[in-house]
Backbone as a chain_set.jsonl record, in Angstrom:
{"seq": "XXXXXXXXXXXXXXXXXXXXXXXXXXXXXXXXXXXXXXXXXXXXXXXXXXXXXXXXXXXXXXXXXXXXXXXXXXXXXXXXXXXXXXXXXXXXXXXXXXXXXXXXXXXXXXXXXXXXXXXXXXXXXXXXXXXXXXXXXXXXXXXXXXXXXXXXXXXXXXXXXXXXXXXXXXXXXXXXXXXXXXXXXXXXXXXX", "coords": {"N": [[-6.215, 30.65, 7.725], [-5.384, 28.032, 7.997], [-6.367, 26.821, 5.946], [-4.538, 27.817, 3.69], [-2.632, 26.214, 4.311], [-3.164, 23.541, 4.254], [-2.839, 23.391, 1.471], [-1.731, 22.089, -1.629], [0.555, 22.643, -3.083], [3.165, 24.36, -2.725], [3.539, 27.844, -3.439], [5.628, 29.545, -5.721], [7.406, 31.601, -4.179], [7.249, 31.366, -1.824], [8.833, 28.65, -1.394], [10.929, 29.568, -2.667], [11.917, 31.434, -0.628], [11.733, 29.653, 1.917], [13.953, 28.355, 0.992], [16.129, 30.112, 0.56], [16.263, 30.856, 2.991], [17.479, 28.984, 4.811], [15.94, 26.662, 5.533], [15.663, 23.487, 4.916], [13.411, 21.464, 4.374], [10.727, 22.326, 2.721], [8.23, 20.935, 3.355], [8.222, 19.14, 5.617], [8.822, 21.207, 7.498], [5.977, 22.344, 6.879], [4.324, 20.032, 7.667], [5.029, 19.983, 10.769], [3.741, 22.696, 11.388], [1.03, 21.997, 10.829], [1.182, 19.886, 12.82], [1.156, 21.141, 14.895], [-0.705, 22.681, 14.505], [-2.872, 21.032, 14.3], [-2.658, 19.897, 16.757], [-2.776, 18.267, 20.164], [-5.374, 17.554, 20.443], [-6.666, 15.628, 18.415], [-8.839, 14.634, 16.926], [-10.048, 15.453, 14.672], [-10.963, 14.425, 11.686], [-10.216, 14.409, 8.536], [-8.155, 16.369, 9.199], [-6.539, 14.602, 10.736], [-6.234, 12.552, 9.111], [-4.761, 14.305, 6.884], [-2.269, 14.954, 7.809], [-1.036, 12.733, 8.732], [-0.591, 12.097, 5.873], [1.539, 14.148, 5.241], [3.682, 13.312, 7.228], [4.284, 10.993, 6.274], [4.845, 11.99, 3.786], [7.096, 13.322, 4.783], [9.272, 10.964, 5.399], [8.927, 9.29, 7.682], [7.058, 7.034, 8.315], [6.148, 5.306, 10.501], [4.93, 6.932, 12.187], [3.042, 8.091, 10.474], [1.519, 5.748, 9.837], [0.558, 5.333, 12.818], [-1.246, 7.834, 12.581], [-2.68, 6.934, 10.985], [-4.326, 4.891, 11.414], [-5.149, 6.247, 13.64], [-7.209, 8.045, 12.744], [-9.276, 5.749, 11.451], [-10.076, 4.718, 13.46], [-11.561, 6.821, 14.475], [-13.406, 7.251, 11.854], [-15.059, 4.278, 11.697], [-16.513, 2.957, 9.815], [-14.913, 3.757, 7.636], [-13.286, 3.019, 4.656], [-11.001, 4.208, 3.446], [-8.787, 5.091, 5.394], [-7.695, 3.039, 5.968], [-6.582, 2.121, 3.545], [-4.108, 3.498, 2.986], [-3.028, 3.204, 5.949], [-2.11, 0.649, 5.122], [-0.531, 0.925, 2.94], [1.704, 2.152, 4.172], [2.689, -0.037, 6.067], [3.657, -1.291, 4.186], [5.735, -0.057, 3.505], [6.84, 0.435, 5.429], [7.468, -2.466, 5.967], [6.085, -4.156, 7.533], [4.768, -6.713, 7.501], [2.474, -8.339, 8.891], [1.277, -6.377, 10.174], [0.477, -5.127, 7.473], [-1.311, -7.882, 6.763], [-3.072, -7.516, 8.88], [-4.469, -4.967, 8.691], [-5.21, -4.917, 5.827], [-7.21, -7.554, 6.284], [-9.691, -6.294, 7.967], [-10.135, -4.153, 6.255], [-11.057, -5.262, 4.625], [-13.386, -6.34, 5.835], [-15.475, -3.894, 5.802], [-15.585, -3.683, 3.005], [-15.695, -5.946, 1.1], [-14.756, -6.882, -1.47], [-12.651, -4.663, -2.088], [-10.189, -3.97, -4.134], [-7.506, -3.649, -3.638], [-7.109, -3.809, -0.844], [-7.513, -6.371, -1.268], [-5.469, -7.502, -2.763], [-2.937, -6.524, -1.607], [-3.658, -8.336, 0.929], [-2.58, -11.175, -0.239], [-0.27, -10.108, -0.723], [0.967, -9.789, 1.997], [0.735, -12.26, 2.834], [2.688, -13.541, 0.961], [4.748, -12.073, 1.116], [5.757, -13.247, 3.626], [6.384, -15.552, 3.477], [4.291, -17.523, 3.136], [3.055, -19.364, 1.306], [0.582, -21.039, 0.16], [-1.553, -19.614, 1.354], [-1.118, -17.572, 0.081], [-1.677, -17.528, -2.94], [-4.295, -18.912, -2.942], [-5.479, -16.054, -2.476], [-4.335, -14.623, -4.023], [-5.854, -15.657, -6.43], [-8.328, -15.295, -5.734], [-8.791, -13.071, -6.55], [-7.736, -12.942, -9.065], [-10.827, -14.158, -9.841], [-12.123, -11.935, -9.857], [-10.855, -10.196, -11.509], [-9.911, -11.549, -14.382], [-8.064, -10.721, -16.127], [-6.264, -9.748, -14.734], [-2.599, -9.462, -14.901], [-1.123, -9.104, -12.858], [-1.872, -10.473, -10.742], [-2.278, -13.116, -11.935], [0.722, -13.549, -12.723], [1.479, -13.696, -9.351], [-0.103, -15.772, -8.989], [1.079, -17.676, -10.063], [4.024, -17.84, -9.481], [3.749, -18.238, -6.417], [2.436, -20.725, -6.69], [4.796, -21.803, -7.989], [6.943, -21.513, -5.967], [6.077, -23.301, -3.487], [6.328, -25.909, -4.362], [4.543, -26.797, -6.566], [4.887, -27.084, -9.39], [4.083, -27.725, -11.683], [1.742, -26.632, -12.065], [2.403, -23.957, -11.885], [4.224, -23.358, -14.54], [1.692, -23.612, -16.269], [0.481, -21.506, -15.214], [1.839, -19.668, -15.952], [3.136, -19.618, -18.503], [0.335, -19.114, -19.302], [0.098, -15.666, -19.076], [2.189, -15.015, -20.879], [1.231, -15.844, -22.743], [-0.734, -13.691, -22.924], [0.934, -11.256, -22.378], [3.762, -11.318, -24.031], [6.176, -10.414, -23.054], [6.355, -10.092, -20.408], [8.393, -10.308, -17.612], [9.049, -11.479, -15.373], [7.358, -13.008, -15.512], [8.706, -14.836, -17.22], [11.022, -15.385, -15.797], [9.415, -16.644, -13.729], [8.78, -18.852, -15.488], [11.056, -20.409, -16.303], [11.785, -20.83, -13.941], [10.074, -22.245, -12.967], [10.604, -25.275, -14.669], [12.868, -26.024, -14.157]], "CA": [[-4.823, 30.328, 7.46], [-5.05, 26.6, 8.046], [-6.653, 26.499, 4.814], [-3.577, 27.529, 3.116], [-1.685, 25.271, 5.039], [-3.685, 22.414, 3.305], [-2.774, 23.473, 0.05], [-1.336, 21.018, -2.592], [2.167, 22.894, -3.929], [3.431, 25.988, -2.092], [4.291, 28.624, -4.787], [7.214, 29.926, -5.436], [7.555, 32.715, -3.62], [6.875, 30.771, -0.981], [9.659, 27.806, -1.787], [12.422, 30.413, -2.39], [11.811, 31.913, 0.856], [12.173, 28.858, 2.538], [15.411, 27.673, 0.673], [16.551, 31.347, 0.992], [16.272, 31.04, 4.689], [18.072, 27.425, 4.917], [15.094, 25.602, 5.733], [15.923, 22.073, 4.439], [12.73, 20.72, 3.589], [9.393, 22.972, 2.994], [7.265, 19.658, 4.065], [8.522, 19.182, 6.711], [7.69, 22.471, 7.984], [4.41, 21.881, 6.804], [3.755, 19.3, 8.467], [4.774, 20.439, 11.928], [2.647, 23.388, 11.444], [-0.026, 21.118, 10.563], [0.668, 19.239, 13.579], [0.804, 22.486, 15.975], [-2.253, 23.186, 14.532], [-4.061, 20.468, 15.433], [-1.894, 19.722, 18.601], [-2.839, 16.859, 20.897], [-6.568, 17.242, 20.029], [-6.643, 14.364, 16.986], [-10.637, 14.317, 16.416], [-11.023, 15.531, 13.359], [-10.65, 13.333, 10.788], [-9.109, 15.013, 7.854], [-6.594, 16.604, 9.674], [-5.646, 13.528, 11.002], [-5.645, 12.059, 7.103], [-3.573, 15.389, 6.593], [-1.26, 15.143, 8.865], [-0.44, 11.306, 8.256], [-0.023, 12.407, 4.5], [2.336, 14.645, 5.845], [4.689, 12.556, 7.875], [4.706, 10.136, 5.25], [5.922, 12.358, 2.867], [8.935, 13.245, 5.185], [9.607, 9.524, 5.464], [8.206, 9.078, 9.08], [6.459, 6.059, 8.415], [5.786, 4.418, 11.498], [4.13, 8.496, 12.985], [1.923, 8.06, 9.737], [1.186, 4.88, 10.391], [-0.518, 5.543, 13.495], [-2.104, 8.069, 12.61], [-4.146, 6.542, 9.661], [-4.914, 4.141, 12.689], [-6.752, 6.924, 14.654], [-8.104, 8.278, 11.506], [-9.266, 4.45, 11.005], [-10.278, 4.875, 14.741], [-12.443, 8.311, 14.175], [-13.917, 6.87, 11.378], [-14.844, 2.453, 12.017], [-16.724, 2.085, 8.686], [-14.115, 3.791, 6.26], [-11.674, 2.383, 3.984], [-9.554, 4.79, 2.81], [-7.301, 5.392, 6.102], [-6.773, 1.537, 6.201], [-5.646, 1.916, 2.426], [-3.068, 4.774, 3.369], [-2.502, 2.318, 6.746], [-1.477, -0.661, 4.737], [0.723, 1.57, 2.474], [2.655, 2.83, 5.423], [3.001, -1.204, 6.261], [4.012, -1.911, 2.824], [7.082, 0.739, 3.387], [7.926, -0.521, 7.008], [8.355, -4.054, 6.248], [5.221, -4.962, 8.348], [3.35, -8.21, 6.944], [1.774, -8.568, 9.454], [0.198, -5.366, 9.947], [-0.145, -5.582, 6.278], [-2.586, -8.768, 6.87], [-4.124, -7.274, 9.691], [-5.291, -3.975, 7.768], [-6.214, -5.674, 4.928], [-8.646, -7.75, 6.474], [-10.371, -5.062, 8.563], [-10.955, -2.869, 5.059], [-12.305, -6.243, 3.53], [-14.811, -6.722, 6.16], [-15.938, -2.741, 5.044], [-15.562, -3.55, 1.474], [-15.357, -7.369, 0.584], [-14.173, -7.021, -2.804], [-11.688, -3.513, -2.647], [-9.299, -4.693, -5.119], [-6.095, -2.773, -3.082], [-6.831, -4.834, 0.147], [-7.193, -8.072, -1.113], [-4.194, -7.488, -3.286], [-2.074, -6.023, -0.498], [-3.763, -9.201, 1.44], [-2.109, -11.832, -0.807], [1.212, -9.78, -0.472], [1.413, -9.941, 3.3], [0.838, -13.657, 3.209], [3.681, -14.052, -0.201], [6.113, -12.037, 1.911], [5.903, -14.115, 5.027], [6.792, -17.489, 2.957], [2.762, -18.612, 3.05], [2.268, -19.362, -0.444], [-0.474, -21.605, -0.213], [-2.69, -18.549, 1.454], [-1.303, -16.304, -1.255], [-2.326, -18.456, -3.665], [-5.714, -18.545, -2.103], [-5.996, -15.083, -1.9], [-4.364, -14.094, -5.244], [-7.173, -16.45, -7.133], [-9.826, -14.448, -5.223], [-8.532, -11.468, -7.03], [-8.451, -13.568, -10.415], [-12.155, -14.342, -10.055], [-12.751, -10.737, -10.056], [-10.157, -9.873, -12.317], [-9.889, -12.422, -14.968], [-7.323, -10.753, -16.709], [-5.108, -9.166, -13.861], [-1.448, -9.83, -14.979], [-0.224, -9.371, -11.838], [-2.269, -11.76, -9.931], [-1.71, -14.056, -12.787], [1.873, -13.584, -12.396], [1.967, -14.184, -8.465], [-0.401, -17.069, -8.701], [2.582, -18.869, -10.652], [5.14, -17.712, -8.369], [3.356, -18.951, -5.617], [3.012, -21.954, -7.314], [6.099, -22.206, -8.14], [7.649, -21.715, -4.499], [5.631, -24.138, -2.827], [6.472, -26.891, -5.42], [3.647, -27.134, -7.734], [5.696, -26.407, -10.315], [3.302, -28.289, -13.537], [0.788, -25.43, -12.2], [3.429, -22.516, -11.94], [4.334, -23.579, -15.731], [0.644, -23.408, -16.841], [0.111, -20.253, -15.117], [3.356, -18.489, -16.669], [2.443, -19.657, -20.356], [-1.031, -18.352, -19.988], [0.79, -14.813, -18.687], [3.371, -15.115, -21.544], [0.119, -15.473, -24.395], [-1.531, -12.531, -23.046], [2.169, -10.383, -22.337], [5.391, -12.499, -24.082], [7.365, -9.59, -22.387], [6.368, -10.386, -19.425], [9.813, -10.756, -17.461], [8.763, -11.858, -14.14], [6.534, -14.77, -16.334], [9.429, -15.47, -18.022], [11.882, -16.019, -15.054], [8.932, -17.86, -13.115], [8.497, -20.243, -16.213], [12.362, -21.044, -16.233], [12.404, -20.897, -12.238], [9.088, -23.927, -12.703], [11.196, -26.159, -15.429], [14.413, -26.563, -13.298]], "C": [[-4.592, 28.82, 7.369], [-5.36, 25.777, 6.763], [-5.147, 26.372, 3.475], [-2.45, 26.732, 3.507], [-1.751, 24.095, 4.164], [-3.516, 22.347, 1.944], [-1.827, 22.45, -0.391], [0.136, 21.846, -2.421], [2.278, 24.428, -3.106], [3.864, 26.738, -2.94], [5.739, 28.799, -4.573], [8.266, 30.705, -5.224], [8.542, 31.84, -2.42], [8.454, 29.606, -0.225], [11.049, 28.212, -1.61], [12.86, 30.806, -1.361], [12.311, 30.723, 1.827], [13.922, 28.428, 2.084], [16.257, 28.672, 0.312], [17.466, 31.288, 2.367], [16.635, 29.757, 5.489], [17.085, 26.445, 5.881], [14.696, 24.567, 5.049], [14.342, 21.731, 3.855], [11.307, 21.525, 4.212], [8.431, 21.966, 3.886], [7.541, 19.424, 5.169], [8.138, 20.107, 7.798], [6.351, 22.404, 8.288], [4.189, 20.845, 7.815], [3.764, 19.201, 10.109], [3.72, 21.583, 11.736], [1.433, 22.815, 11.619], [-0.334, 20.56, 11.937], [0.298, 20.153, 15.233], [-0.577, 22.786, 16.077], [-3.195, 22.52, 15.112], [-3.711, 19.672, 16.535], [-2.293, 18.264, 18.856], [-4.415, 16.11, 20.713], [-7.11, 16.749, 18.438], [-8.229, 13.966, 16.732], [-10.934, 14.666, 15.743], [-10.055, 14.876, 12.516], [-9.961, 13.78, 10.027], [-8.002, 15.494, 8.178], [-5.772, 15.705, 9.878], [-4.995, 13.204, 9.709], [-4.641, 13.059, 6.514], [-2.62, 15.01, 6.885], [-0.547, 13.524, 8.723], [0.074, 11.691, 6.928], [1.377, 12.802, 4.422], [3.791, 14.027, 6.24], [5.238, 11.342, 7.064], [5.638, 10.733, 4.36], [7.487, 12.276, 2.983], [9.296, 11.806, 6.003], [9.086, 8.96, 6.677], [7.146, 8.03, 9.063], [5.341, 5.483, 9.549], [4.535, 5.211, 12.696], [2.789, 8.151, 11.781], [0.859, 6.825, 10.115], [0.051, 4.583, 11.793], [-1.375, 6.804, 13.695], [-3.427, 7.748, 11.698], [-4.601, 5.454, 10.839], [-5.768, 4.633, 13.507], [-7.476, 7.483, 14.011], [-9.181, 6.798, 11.394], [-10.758, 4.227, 12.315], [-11.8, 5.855, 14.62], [-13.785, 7.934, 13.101], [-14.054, 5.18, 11.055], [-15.42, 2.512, 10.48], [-15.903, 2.24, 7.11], [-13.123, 3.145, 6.056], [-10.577, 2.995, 3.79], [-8.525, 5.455, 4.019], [-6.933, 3.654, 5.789], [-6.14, 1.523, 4.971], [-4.195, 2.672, 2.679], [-2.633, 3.596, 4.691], [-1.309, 1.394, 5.942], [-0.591, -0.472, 3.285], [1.97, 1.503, 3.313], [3.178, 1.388, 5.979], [3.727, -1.915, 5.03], [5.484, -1.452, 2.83], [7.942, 0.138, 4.34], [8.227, -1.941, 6.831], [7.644, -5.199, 7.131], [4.576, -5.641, 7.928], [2.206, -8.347, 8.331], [0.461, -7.555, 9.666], [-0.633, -5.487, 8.805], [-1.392, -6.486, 6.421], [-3.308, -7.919, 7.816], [-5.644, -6.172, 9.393], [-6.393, -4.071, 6.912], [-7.469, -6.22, 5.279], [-9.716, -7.129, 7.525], [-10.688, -4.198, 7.426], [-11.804, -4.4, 4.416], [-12.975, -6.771, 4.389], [-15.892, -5.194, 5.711], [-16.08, -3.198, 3.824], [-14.938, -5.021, 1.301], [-14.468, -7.897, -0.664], [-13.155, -5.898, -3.282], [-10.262, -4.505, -3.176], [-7.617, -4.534, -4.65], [-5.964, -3.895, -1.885], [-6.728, -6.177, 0.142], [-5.781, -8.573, -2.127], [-2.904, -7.449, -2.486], [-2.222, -7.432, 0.778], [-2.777, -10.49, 1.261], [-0.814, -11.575, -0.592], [1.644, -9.987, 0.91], [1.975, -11.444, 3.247], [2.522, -14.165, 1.955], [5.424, -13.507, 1.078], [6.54, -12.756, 3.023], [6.379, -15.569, 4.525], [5.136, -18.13, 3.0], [2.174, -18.248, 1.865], [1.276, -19.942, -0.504], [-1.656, -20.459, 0.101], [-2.181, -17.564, 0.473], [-1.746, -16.766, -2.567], [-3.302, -17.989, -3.855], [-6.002, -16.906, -2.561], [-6.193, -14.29, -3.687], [-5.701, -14.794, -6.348], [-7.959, -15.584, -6.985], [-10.103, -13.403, -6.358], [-8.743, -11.782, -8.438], [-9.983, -13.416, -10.73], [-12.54, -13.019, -10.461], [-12.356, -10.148, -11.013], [-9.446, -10.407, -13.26], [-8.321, -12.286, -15.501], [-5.765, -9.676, -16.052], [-3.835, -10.084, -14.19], [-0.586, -10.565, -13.993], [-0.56, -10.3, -10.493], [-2.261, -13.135, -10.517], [-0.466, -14.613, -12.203], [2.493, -14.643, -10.959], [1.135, -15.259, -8.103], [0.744, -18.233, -8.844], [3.492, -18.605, -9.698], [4.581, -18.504, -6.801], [3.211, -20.317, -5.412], [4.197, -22.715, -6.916], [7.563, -22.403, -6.778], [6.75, -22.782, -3.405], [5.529, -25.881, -3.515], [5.199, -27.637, -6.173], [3.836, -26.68, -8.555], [5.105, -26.302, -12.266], [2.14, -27.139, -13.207], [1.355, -24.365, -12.481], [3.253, -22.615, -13.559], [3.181, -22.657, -16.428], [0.251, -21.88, -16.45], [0.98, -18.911, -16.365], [3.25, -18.594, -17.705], [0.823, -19.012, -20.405], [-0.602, -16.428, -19.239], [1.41, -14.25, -19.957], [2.242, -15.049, -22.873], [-0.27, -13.863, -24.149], [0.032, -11.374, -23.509], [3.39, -11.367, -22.683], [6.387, -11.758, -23.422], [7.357, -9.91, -21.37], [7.277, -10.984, -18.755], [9.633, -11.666, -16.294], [7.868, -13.236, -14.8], [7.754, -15.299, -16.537], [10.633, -16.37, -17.029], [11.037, -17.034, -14.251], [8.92, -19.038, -14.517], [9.817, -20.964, -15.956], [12.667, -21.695, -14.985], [11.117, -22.485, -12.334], [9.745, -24.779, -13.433], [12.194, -26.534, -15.197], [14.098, -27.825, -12.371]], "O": [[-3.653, 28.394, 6.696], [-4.958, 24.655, 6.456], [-4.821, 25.446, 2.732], [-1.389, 26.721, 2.884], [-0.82, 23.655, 3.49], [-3.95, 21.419, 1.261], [-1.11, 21.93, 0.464], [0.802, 21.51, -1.442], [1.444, 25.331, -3.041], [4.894, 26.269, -3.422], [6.597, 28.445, -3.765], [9.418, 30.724, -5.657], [9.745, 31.701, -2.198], [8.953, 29.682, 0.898], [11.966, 27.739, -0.938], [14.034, 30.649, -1.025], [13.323, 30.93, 2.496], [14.849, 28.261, 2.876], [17.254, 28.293, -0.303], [18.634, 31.515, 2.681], [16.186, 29.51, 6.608], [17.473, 25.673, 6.757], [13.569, 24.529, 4.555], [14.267, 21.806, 2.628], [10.853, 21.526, 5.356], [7.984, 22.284, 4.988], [6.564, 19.654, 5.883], [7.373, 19.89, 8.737], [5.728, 22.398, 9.349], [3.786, 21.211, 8.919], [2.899, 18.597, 10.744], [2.596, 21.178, 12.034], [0.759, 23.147, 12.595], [-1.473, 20.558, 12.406], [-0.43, 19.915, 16.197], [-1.341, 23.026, 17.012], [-4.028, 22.853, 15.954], [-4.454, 18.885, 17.121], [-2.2, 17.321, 18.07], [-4.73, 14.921, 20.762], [-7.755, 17.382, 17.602], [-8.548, 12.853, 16.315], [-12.147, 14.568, 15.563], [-8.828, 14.786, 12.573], [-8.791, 13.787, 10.409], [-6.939, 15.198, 7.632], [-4.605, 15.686, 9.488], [-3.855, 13.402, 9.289], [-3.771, 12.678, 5.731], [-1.906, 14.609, 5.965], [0.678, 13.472, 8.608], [1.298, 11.611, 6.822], [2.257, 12.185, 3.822], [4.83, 14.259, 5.623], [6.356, 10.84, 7.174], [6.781, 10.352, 4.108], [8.438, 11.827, 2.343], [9.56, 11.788, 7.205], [8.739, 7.795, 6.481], [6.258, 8.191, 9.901], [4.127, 5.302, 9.452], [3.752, 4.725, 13.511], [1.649, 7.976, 12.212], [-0.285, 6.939, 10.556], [-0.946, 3.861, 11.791], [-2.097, 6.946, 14.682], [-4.6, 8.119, 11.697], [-5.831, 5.509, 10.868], [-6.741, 4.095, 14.035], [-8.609, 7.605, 14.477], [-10.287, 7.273, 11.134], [-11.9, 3.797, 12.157], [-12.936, 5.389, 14.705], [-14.944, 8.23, 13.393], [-13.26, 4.712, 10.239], [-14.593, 1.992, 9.731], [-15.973, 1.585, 6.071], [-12.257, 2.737, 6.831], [-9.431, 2.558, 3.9], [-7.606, 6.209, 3.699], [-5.828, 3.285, 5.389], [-5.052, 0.946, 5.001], [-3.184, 2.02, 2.416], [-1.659, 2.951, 4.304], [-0.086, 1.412, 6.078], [-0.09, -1.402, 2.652], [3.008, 0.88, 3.085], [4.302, 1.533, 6.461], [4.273, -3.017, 5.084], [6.375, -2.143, 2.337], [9.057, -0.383, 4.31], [9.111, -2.528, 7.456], [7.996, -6.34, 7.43], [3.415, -5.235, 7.879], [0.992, -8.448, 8.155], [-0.742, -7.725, 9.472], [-1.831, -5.772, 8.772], [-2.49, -5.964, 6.229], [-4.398, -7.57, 7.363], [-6.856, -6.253, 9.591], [-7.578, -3.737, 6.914], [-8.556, -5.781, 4.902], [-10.676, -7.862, 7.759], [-11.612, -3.412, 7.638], [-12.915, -4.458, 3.889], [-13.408, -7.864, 4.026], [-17.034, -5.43, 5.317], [-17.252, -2.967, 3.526], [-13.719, -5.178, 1.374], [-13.77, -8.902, -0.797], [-12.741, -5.899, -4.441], [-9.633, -5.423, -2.649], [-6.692, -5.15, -5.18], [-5.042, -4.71, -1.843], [-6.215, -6.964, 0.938], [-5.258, -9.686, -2.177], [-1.963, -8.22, -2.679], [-1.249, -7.673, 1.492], [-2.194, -10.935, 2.25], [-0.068, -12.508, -0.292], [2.798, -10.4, 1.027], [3.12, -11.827, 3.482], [3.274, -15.081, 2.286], [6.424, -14.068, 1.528], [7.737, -12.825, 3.299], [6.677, -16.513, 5.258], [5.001, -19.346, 2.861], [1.347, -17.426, 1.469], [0.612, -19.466, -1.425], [-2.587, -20.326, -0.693], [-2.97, -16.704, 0.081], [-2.309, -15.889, -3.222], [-3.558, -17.023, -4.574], [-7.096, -16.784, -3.111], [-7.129, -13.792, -4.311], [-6.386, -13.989, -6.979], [-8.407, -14.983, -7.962], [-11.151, -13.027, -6.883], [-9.614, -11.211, -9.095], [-10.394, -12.72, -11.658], [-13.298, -12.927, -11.426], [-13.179, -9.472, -11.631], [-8.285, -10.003, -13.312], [-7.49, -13.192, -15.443], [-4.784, -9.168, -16.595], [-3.861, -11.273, -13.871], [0.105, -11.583, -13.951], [0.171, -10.689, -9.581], [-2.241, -14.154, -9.826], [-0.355, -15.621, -11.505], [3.263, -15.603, -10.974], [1.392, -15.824, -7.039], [1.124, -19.179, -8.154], [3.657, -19.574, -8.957], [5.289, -19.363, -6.276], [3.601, -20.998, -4.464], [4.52, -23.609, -6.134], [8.596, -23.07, -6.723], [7.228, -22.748, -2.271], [4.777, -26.779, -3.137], [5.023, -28.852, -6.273], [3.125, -25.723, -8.863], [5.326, -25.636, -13.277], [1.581, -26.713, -14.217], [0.862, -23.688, -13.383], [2.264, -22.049, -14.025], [3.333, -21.549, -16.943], [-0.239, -21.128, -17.293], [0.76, -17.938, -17.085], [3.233, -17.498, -18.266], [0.287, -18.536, -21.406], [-1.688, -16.054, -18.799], [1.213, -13.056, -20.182], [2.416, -14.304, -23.838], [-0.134, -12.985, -25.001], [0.186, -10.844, -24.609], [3.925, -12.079, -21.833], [7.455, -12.317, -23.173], [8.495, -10.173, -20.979], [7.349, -12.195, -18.967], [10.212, -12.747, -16.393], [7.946, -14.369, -14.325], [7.938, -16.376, -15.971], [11.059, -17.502, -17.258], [11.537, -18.127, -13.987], [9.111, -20.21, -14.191], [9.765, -22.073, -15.422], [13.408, -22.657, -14.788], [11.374, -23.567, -11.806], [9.592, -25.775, -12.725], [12.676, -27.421, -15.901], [14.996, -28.342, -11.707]]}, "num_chains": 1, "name": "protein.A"}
């Protein structure tokens, strides 16, 4: 039974029944079940990764949150709870966490393209442009033609007043994409 628990989409038998029987939100459900099921004893890994999925869905952030932490915990050399972690930090508003995540998956994985992206963002939201800078470049090197590390190199730039770099960044942004809106307001926001 726990198998169908895990399932992707509940039919729609299933669905009606619930919103038949004025039970607000199938997921929700689910995911207590889920967590009945595997109660107080949190050692297996997937479930955990379940069960965070879960709580996320029904907005519960901060419950997901730690559990991709004991998922994280359960398993020291994987990445993919700290990616799901430093989601769940991305929603709450936590930079800090954010940084902290990040660089704990990029000592696992030096070059995952999510953490050192999500890295750069901790440090942009906190006001430390010169380490987002820094960080966003990194991501350049690897990704020559990433837009969006393009993008927040110039912005970064451009808020820490190196504004003749912002420029140069946002015109080479603006060749590759002229739509590019976020180029377009950093070029205007570097020429003031």
């Amino acid at each position: 039974t726990v198998a169908v628990v895990f399932s992707c989409c509940p039919p729609p038998k299933i669905r009606r029944f619930y919103h038949l029987n004025g039970v607000s939100s199938f997921w929700g459900t689910l995911h207590n079940i889920i967590d009945s099921a595997i109660g107080a004893e949190r050692t297996v890994y997937a479930g955990v990764m379940r069960l965070a999925y879960l709580k996320s869905l029904a907005g519960k952030y901060s419950l997901a949150a730690e559990l991709y932490n004991r998922a994280a915990e359960l398993e020291p050399n994987a990445v993919e709870p700290l990616l799901y972690l430093q989601y769940q930090y991305i929603l709450l508003g936590d930079w800090q966490g954010l940084e902290q995540s990040a660089n704990k998956a990029l000592k696992n994985d030096s070059n995952n393209y999510l953490s050192m992206t999500r890295l750069a963002y901790s440090y942009y939201q906190r006001g430390q442009y010169g380490r987002a800078r820094e960080a966003y470049l990194k991501v350049q090197q690897l990704y020559p033609l990433d837009l969006d590390a393009m993008v927040m190199v110039g912005w970064s730039n451009a808020l820490s007043n190196h504004k003749s770099e912002a420029k140069r960044n946002f015109r080479k942004v603006l060749m590759l994409a002229p739509q590019n809106k976020s180029a377009k307001e950093g070029l205007a926001f570097a020429t003031r």
